[in-house]
C-alpha positions as CSV (number, residue, x, y, z in Angstrom):
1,X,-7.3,1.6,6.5
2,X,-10.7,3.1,5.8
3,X,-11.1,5.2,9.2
4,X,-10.9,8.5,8.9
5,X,-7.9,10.4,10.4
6,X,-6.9,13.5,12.4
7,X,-4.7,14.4,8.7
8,X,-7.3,14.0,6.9
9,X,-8.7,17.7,5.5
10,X,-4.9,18.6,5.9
11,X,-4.0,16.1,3.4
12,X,-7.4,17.3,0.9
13,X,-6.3,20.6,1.2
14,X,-2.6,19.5,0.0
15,X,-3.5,16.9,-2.8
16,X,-6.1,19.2,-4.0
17,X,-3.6,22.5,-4.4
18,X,-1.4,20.7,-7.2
19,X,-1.0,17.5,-9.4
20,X,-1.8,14.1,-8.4
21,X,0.8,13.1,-5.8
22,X,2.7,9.5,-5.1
23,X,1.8,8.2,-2.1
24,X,5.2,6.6,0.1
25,X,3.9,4.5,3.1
26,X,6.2,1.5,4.7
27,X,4.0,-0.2,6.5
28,X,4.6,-0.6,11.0
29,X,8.6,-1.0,10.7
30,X,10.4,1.9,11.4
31,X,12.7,2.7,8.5
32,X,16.6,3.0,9.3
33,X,17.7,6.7,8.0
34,X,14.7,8.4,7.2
35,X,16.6,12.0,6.5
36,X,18.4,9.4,3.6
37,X,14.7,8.2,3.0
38,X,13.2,11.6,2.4
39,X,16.0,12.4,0.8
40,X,15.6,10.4,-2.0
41,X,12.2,10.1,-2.6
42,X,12.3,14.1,-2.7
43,X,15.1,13.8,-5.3
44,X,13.5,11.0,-7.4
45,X,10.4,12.8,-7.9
46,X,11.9,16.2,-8.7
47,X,13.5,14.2,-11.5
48,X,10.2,13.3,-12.4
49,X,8.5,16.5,-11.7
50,X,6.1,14.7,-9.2
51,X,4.7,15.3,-5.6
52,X,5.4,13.1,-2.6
53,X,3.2,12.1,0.2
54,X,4.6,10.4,2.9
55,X,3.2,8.6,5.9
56,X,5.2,8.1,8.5
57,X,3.8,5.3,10.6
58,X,6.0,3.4,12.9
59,X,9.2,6.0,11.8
60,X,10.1,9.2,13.1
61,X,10.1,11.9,10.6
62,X,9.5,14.7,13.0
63,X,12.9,16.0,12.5
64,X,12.9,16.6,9.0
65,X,11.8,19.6,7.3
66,X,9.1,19.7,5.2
67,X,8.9,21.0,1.1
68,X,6.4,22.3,-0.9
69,X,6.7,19.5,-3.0
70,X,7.1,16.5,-0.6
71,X,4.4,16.5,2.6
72,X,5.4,13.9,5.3
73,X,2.5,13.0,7.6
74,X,1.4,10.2,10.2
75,X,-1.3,8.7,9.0
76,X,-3.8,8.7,6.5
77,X,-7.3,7.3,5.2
78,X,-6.2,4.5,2.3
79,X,-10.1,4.4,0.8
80,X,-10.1,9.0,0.1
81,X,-6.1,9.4,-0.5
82,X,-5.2,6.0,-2.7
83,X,-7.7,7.2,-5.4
84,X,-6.6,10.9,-5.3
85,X,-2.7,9.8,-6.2
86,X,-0.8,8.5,-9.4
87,X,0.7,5.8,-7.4
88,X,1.4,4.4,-4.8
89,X,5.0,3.3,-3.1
90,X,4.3,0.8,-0.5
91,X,5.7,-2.3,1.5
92,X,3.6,-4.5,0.1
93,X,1.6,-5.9,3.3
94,X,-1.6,-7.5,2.0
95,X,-4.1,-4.4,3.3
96,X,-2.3,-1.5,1.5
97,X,-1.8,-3.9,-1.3
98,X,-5.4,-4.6,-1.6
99,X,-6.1,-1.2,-1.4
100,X,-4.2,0.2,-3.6
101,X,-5.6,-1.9,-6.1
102,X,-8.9,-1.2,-4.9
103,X,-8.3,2.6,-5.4
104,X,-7.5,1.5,-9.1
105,X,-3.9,2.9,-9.1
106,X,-0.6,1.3,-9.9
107,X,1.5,-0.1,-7.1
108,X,5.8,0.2,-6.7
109,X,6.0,-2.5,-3.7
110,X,9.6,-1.8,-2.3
111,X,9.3,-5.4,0.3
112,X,11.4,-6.8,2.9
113,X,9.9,-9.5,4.7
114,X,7.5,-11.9,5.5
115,X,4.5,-12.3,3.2
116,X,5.2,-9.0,1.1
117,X,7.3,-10.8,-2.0
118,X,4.2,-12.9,-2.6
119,X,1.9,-9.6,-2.7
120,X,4.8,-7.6,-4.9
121,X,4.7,-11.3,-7.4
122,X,0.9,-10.8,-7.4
123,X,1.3,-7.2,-8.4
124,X,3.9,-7.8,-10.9
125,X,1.8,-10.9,-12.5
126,X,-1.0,-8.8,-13.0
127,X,0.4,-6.3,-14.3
128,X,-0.4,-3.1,-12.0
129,X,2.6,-2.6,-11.2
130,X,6.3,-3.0,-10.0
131,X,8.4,-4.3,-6.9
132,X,11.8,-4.7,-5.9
133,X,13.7,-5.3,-2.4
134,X,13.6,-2.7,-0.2
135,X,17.4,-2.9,1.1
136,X,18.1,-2.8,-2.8
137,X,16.7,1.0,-3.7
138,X,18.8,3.5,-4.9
139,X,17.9,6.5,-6.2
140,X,18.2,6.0,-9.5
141,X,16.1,2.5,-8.9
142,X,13.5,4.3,-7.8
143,X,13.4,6.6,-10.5
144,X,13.3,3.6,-12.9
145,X,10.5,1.8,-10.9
146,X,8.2,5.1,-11.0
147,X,9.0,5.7,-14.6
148,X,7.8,1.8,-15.1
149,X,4.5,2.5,-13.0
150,X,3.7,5.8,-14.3
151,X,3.1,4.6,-17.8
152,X,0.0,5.0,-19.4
153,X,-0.3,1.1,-19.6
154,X,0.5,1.0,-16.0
155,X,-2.9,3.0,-15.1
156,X,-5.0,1.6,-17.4
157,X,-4.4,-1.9,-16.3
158,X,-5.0,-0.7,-12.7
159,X,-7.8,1.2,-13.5
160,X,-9.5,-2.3,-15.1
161,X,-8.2,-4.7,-12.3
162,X,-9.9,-2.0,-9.6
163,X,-13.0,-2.0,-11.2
164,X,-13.5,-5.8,-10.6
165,X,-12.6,-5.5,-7.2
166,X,-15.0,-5.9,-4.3
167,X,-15.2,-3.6,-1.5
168,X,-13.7,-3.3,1.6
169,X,-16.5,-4.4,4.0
170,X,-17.9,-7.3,1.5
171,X,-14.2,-8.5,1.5
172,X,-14.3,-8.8,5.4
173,X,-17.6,-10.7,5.4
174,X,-17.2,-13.0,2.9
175,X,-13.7,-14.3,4.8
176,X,-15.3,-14.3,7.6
177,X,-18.1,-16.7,6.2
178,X,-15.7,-18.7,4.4
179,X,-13.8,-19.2,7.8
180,X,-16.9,-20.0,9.8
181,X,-18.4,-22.1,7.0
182,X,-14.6,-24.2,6.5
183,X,-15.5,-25.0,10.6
184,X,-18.2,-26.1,10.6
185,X,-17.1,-28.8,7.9
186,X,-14.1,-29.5,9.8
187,X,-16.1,-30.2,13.0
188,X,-18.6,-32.4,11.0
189,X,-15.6,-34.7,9.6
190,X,-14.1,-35.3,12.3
191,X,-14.3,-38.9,13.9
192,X,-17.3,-39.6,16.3
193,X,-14.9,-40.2,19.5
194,X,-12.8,-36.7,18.5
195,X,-16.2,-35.2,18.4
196,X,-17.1,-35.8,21.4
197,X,-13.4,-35.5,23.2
198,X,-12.8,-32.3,25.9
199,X,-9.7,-31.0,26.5
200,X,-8.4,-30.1,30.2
């Protein structure tokens, strides 16, 4: 989520030539209608007199034509783009959670499965931002859920709860000691005769 991409000086160049975009990302499942998709996140933040940036990932967005005002592209570096945005409309998977709170903005989580309701509770309970089910959006749901996020409280609370988070590569190596550490105690407890038991 940190790696740099082939978008990357693209998407610089774009961010840096007008306001502070939202970021739209939804995560390795292909969305169903992404001409509906586009169309409403470019209609929402008209409204709202916002920019859109959209990363396609796992859907197909080839087909649609681009605007000014709404740039749709494959991939992108979380740890450069997160911190250049207002916001950030996500699926709520634990990475782009944690890095959109790393990048100190407010989150809109828009989940549909798996772990991502716990990630959009977390967000809510902390207050950095909003979440609702995916399947649910409308266009006028969205607008309300960006209008929630883009308050000033919104920011600041993000800005304070990304200060106080650790980075990226600490993160990774602290789990990962945790993990070997939790083991290693495991092994130790274990009865003598389990101990000492192969397998196969």
């Amino acid at each position: 989520m940190a790696l740099p991409t082939s978008t990357d000086a693209e998407v610089a160049s774009w961010i840096a030539a007008g306001t502070p975009p939202i970021y739209f990302g939804f995560g390795s499942l292909p969305v169903e209608s992404p001409d509906e998709l586009i169309a409403m996140i470019g209609s929402a933040c008209r409204q709202l007199g916002v920019r859109a940036l959209v990363c396609s990932a796992a859907t197909d967005f080839k087909a649609i034509p681009q605007s000014d005002d709404v740039k749709v592209v494959g991939t992108v570096n979380f740890a450069t783009v997160f911190p250049a945005c207002r916001a950030v409309v996500h699926h709520g998977g634990s990475g782009t959670t944690a890095a959109a709170m790393r990048a100190g903005v407010p989150s809109l989580i828009l989940w549909s499965t798996a772990d991502q309701p716990v990630w959009a509770a977390q967000v809510k309970q902390l207050k950095v931002g909003s979440a609702r089910r995916f399947s649910a959006t409308t266009r006028e749901s969205l607008v309300s859920g960006l209008r929630r996020i883009l308050a000033p409280e919104y920011a600041t609370r993000a800005t304070e709860v990304g200060a106080r988070m650790i980075d990226a590569t600490t993160s990774v190596t602290s789990t990962a000691d945790l993990l070997e550490d939790a083991v290693r105690r495991g092994v130790q407890r274990q009865p003598k005769n389990l101990r000492n038991h192969r397998i196969g």
